[in-house]
N, C-alpha and C positions, 0 to 999 in steps of 0.2 A: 600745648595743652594749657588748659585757662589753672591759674590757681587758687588755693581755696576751694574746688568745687568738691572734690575726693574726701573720703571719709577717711578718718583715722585706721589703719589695722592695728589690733592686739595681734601680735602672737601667740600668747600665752595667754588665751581669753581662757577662763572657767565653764563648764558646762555640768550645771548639777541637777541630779537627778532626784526628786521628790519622793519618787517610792522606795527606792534601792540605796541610795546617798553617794552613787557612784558618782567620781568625780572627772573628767574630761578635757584634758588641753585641748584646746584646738585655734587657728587665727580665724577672726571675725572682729568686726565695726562695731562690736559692742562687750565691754570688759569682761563681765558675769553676767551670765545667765540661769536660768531654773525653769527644768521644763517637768512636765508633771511623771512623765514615763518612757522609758529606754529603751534600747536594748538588747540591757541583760536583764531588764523584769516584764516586755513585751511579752503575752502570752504566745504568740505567732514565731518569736525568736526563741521561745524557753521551751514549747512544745507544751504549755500547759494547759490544762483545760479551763479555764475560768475567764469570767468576764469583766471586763473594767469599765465601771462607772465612774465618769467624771461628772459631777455637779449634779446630782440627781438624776439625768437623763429618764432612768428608767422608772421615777418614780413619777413624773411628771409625763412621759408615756404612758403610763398606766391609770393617771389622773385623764387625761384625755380621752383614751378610749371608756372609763365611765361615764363623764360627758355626753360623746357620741350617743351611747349605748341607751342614756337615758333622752337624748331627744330623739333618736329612732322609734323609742317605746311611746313619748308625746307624739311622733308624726303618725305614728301606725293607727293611735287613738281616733284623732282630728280624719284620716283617711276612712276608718270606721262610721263616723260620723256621719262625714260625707255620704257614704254609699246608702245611708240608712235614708238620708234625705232625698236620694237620689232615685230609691225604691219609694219612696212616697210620693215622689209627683211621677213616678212614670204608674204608679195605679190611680190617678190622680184623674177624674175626666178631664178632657181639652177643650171642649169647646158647649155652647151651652146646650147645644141638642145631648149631647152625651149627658150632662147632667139634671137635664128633664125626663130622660130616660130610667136613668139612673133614680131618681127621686120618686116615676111611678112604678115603679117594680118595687120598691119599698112600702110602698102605699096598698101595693098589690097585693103582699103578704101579708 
């Protein structure tokens, strides 16, 4: 085996917990650690019902779907629009006999 290449083991590395402050022996490549949730305060391990937001998550999910929500209501407009112009040239004559037509029947009444 080549040397130098292998990382350090702790033994007695620390593993602390952010929510609970439970604190954790365990051996690892790195002395202390700090992780945000455990678990003894995991809802899925404690059986409780509640949910855990880390870094806003759900508040910046819920900024997005407003986003969303207001260009859906801009594209539905712009679609509207659309169809309005789309009902104008299909009552629209096409060609100019339709519109000499068109023009003496107005003249007619």
């Amino acid at each position: 085996m080549k040397k130098g290449i292998h990382p350090k083991i702790y033994n007695n590395a620390t593993v602390t917990c952010a929510g609970c402050n439970t604190t954790y022996t365990i051996p690892s490549t790195v002395e202390n650690m700090q992780v945000e949730i455990c678990a003894n305060c995991h809802p899925f391990y404690t059986g409780e019902k509640r949910f855990v937001d880390t870094m806003g998550r759900v508040e910046k999910f819920m900024q997005r779907q407003k986003v969303a929500k207001k260009a859906k209501e801009e594209m539905d407009k712009k679609i509207a629009v659309k169809k309005q112009i789309e009902e104008k040239k299909k009552s629209a004559p096409k060609t100019l006999k339709e519109m000499m037509n068109a023009a003496r029947s107005q003249l007619e009444k």
